[in-house]
Backbone as a ProteinNet text record, in pm:
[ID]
protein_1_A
[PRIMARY]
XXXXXXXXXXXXXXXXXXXXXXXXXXXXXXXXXXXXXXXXXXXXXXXXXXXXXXXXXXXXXXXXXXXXXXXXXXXXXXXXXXXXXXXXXXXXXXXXXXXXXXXXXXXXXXXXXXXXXXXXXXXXXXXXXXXXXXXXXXXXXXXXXXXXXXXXXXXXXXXXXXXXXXXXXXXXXXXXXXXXXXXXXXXXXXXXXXXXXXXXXXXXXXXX
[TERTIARY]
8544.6	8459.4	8374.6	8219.5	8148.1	8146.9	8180.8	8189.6	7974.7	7957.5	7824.2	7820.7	7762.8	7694.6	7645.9	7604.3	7573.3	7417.6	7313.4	7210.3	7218.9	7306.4	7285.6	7316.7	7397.1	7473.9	7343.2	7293.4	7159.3	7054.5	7055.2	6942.9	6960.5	7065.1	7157.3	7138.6	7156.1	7160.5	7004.5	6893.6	6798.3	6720.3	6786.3	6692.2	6784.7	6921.4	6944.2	6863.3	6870.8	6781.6	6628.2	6577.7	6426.1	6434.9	6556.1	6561	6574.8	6681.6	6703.3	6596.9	6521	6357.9	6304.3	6270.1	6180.9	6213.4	6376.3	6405.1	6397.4	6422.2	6410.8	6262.7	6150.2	5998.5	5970.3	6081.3	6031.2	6042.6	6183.9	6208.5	6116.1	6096.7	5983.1	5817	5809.4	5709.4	5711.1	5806.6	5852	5885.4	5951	5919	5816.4	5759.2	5570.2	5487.1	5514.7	5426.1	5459.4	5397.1	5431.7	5410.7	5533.2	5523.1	5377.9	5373.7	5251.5	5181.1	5270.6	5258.8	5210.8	5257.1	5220.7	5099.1	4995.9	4850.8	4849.3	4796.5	4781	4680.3	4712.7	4557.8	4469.1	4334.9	4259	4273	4233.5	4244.4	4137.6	4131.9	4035.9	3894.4	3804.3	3693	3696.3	3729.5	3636.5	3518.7	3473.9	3351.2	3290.3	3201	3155.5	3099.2	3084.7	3051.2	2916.4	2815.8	2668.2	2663	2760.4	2736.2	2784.5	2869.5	2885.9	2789.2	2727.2	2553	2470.4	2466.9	2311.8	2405.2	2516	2566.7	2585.8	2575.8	2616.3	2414.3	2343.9	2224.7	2128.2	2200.6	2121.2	2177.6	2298.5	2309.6	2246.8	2207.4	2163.5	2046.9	1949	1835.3	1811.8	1959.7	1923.3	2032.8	2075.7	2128	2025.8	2081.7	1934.7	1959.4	2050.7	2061.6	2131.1	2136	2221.4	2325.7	2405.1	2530.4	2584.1	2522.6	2584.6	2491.4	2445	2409.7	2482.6	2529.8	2644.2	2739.3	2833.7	2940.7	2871.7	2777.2	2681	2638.9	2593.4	2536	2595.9	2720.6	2835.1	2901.9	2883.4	2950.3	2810.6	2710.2	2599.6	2559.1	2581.2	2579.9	2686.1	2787.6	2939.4	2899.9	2858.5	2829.8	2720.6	2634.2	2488.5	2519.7	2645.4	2689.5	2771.1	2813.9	2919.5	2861.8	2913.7	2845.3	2896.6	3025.6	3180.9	3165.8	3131.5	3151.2	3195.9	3297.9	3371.1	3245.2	3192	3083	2989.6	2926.8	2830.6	2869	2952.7	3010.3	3037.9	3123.1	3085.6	2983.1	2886.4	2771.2	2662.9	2695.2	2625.6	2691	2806.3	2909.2	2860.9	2842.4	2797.3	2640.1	2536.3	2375.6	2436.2	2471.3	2476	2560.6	2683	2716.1	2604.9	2506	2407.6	2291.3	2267.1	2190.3	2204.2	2297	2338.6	2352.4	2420.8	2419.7	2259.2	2148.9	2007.9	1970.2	2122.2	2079.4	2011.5	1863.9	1750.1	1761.2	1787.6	1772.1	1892.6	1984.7	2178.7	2141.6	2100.3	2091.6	1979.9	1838.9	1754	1780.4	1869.7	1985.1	2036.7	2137.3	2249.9	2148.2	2059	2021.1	1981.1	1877.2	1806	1910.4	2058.7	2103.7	2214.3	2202.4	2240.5	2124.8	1992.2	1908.1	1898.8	1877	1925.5	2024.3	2156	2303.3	2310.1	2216.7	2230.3	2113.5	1983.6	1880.2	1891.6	1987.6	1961.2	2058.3	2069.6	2157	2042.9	2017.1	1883.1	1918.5	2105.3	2110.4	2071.4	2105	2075.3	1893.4	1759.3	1674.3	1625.2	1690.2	1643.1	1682.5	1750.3	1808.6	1711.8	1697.8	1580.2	1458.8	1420.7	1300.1	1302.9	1399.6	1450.5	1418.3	1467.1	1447.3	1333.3	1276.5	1103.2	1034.1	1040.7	972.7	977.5	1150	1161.7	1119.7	1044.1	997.1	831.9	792.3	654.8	596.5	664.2	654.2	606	491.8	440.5	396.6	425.2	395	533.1	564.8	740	825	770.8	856.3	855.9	708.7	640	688.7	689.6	741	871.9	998.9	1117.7	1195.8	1072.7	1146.7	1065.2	937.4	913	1028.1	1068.4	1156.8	1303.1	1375.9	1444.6	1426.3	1325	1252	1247.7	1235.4	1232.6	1369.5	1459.2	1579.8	1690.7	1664.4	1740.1	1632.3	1553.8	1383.6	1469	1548.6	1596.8	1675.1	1626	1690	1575.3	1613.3	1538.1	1561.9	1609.8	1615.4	1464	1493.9	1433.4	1264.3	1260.5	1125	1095.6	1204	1180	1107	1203.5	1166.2	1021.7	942.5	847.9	747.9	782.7	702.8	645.1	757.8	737.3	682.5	670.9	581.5	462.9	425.6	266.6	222.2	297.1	239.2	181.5	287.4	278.3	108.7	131.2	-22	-129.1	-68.1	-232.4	-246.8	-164.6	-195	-156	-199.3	-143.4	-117.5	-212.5	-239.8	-93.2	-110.3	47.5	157.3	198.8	247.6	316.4	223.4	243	321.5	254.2	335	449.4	518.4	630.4	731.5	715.5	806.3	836	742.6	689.4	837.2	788.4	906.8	1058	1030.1	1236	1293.2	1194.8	1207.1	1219.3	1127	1202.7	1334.8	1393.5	1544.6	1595.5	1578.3	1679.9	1586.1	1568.2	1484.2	1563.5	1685.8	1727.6	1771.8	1640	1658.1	1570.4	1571.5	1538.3	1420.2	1479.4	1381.9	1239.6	1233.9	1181.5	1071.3	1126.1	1037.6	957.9	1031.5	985.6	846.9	895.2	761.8	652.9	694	606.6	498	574.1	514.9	389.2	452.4	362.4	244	234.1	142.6	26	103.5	31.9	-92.7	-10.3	-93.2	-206.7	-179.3	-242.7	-385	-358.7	-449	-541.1	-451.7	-537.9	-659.6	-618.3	-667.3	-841.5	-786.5	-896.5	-985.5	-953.7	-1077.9	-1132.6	-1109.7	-1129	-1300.9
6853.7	6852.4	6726.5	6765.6	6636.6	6564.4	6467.7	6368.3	6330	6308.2	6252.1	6133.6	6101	5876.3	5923.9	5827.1	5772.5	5797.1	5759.1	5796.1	6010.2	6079.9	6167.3	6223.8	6146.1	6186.7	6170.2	6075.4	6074.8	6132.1	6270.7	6288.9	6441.2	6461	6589.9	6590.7	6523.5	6446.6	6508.1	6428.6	6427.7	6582.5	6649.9	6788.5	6861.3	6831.5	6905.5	6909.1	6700.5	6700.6	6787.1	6781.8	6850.6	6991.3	7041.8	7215.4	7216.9	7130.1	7144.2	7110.4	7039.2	7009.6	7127.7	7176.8	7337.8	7406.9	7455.7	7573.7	7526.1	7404.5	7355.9	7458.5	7371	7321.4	7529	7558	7765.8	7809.6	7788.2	7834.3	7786.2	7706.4	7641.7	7717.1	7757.5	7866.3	7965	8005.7	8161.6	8177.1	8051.4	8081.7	8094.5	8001.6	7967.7	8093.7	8183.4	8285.3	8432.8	8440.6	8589.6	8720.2	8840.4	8942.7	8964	9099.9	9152.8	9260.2	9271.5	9429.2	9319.1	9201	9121.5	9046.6	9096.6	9040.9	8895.8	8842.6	8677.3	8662.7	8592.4	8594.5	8466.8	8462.1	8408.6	8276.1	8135	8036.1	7979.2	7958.9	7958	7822.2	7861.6	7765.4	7683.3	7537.6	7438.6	7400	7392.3	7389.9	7271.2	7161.8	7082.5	7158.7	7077.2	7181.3	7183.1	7074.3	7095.1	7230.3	7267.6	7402	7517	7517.8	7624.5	7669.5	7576.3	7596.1	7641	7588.9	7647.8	7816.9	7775.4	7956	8089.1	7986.2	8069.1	8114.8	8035	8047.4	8148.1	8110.2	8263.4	8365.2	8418.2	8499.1	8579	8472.3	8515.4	8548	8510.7	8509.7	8691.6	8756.4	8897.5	8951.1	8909.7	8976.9	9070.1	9162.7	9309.1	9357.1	9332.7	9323.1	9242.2	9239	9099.7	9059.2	9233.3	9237.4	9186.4	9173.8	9095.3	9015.4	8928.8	8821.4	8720.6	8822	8699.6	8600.4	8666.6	8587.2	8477.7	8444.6	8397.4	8259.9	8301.4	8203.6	8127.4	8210.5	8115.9	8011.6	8010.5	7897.1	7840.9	7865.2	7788.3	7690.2	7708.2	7648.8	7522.5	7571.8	7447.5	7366.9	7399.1	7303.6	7238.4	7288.4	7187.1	7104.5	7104.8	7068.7	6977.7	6979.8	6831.9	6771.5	6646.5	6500.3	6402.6	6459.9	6357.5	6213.9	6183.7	6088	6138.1	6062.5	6080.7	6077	5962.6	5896.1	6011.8	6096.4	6154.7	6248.2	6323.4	6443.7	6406.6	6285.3	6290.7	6293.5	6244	6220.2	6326.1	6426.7	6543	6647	6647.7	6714.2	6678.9	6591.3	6548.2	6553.9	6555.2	6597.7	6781.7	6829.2	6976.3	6990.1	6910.3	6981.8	6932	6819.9	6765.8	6881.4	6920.1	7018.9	7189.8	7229.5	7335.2	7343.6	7204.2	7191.4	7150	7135.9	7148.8	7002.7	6884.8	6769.5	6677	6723.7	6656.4	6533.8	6421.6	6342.8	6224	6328.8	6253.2	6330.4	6437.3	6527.8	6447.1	6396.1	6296.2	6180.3	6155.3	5981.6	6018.1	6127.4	6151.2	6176.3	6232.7	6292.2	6204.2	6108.5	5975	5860.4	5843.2	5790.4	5852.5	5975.1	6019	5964.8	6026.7	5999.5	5868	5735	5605.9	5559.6	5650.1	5574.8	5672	5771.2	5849.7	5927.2	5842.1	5907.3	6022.5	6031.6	6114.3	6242.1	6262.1	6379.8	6507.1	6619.5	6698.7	6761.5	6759	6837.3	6777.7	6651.3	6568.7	6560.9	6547.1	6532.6	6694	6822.1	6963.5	6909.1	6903	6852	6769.4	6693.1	6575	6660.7	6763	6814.3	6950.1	7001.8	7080.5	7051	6920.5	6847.6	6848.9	6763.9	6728.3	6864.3	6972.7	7109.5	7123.3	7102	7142.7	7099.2	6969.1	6854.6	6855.4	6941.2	6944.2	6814.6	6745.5	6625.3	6699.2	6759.6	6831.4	6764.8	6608.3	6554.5	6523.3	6455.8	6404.6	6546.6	6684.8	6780.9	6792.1	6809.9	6795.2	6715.3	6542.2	6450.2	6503.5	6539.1	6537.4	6676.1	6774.6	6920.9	6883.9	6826.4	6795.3	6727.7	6587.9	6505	6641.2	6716.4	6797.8	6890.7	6928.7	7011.3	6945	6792.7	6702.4	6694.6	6745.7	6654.6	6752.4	6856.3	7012.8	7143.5	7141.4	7233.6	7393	7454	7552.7	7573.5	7509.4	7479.9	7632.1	7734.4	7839.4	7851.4	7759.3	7721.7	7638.9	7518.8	7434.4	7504.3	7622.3	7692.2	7732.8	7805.4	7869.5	7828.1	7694.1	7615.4	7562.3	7527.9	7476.7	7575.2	7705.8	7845.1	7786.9	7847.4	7812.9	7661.6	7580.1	7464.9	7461.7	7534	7538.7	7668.8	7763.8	7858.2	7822.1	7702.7	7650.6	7585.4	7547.8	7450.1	7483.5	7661.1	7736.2	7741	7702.1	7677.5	7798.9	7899.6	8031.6	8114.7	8032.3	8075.4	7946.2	7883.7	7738.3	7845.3	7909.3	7917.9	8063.5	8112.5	8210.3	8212.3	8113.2	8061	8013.8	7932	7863.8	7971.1	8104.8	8202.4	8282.4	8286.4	8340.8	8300.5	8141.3	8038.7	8089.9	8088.5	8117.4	8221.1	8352	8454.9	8501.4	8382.3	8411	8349.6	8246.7	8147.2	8302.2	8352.7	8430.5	8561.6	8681.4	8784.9	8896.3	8866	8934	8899.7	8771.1	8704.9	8755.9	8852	8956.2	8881.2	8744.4	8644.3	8604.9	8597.8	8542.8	8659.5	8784.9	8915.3	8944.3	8903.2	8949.6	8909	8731.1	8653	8685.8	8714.2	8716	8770.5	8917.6	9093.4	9056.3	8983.8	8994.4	8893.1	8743.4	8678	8788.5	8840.3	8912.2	9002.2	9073.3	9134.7	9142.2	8934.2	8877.2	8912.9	8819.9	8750.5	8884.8	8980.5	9090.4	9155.1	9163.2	9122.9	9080.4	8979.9	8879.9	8922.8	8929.9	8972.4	9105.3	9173.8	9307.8	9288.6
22118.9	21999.2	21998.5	21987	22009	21844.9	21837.8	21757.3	21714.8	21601.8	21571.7	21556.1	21610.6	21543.2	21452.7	21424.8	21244	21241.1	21362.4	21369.4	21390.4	21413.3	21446.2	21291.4	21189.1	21085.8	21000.3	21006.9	20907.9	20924.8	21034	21082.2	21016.2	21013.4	20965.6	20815.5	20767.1	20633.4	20573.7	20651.7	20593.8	20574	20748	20730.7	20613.3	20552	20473	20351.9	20293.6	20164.1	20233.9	20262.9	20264.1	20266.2	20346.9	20285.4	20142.5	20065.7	19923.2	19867.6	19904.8	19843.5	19812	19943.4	19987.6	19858.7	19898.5	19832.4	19650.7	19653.3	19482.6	19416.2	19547.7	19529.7	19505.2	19603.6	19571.4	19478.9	19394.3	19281.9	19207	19152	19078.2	19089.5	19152.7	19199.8	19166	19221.5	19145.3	19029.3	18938.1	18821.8	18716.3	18802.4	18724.1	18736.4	18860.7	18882.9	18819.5	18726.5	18664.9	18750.4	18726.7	18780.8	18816.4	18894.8	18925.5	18833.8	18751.2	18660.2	18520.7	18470.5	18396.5	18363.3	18276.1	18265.8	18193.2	18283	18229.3	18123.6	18011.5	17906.8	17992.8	17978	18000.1	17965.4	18075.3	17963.6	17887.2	17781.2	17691.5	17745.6	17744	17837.2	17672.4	17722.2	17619.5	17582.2	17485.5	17512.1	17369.8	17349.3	17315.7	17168.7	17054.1	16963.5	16991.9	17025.5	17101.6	17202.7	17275.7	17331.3	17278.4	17179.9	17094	17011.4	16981.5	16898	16992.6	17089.4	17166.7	17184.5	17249.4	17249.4	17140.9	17009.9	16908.8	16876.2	16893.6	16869.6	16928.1	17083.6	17154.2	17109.8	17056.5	17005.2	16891.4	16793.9	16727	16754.2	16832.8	16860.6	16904.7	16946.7	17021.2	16895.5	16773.6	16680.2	16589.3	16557.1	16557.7	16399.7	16356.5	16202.2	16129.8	16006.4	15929	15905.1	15926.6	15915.4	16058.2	16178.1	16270.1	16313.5	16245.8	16233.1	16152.6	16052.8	15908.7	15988	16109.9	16148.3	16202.2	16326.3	16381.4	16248.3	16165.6	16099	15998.4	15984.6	15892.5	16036.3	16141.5	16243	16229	16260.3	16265.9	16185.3	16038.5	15943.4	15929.9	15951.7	15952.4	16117.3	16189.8	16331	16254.5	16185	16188.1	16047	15988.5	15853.8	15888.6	16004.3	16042.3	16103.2	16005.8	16059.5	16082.7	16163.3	16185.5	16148.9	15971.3	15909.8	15793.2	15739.5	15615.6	15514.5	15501.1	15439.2	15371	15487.7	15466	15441.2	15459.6	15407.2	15307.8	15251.9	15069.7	15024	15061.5	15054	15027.9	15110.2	15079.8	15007.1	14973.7	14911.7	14789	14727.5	14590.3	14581.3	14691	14648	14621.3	14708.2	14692.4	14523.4	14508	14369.5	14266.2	14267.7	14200.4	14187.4	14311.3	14328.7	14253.1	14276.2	14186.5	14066	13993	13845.9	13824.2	13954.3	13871.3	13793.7	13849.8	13835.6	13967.3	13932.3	14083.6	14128.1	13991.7	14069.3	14138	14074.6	14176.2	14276.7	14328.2	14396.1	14543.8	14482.4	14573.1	14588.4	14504.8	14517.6	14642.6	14664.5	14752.3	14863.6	14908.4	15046	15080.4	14981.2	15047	15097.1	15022.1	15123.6	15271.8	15273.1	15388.3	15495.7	15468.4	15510	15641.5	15544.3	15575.7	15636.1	15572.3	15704.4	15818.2	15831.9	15941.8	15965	16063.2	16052.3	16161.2	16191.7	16330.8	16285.3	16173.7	16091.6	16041.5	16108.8	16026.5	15940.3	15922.5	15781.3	15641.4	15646.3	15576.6	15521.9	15663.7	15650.9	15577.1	15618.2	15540.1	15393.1	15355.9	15219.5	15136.7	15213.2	15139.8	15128.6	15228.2	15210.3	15086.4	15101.5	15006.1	14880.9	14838.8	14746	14669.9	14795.4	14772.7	14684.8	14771.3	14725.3	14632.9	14519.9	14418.1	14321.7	14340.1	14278.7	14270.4	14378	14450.9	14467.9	14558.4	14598.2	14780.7	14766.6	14866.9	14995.5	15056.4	15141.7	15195.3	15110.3	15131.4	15180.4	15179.5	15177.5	15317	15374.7	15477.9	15618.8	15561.7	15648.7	15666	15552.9	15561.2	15687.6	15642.4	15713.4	15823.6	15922.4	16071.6	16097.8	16037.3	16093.7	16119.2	16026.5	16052.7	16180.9	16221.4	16312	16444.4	16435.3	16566.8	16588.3	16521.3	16570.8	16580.7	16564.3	16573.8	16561.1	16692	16724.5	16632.2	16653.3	16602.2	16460.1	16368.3	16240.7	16205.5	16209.1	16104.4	15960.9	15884.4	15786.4	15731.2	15856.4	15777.8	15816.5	15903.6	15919.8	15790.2	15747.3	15631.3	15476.2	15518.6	15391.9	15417	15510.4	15521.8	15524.5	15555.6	15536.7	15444.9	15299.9	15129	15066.9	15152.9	15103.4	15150.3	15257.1	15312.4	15204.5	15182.6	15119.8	14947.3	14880.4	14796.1	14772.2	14904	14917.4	14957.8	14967.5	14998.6	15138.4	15228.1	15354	15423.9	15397.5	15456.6	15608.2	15722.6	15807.8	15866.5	15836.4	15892.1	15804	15701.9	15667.3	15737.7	15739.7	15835.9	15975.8	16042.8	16178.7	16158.7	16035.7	16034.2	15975.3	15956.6	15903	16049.5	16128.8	16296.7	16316.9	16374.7	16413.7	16355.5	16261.2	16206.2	16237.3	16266.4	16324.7	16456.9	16534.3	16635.2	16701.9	16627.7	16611.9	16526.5	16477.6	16385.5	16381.7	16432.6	16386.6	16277.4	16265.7	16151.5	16009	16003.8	15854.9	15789.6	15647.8	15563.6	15523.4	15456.7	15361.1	15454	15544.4	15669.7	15676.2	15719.1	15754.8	15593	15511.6	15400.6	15372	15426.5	15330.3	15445.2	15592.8	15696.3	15684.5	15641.4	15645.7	15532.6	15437.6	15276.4	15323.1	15426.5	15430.9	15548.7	15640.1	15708.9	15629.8	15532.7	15466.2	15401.7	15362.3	15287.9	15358.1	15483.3	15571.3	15646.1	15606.3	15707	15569.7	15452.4	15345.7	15363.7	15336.3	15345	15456.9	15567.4	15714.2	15676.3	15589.6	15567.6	15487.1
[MASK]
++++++++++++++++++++++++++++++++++++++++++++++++++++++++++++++++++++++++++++++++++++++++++++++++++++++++++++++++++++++++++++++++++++++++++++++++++++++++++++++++++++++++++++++++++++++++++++++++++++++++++++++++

């Protein structure tokens, strides 16, 4: 019977630990890997809320009526409504309840200072312009909804609203184009086609 040295004993030794490795390292495999008959769910792609907007947006852009357009624009609204500051979300939380109770000017207090601690916010700058309109502060409405427009090109809101202040000011043929615009960010906004259809009419009107 051949006897082992100690170099032959550790050599024995080692290929055992590395089979027990292997076979450990298999099981572990095989448990991770689900049957074949077993459907894996998808894993969910992350995605930036800046690309959930441009994605939620083209959607809407090929949404063909309002009723599926609603889901679409209730996310659209809460992405372009957060302004991951405590601050300003109070901030606008209190122009909007100012605004509804129809008190204007807590209401142009609050947006003007969103405005200021966060110029690079366009919900904030639609708001201020919003404002302006209701006031017919017809220049200030102007400056406030471009600056909104420079800083989020697809706000069909703030198209909208600027429709109704050029139209205010007689400016019908601009007013016209800026309802165009919201329509084509949103073609199944009612208010939008409404005022469109009626300036069209106007204008075809008039050449007659």
């Amino acid at each position: 019977m051949r006897v082992l040295d100690a170099a032959g004993a550790k050599a024995i030794l080692c290929a055992m630990m590395s089979l027990s490795a292997f076979v450990l390292l298999v099981g572990l495999v095989l448990q991770e890997t689900p049957p074949a008959d077993v459907e894996v769910a998808p894993r969910t792609e992350f995605r930036t809320p800046e690309a959930r907007l441009e994605q939620r947006l083209d959607a809407l852009a090929q949404a063909q009526t309002p009723r599926e357009a609603a889901p679409l624009v209730d996310e659209i609204r809460a992405l372009w409504a957060h302004s991951g500051s405590d601050t300003i979300s109070l901030l606008m939380d209190r122009g909007a309840a100012a605004e509804a109770a129809g008190d204007v000017d807590i209401a142009i207090r609050m947006y003007d200072h969103v405005t200021r601690l966060d110029p690079d916010f366009a919900e904030g700058w639609l708001a201020a312009g919003r404002m302006a309109a209701r006031v017919e502060d017809w220049a200030y409405a102007l400056e406030t909804l471009n600056t909104a427009l420079t800083l989020e090109p697809r706000r069909y809101d703030a198209y909208l609203t600027l429709g109704r202040v050029l139209e205010r000011a007689e400016e019908t043929q601009a007013a016209l184009e800026a309802y165009d615009a919201a329509l084509e960010i949103y073609p199944a906004h009612e208010d939008a086609r409404q005022a469109r259809d009626r300036l069209a009419d106007a204008l075809a009107g008039r050449s007659l």
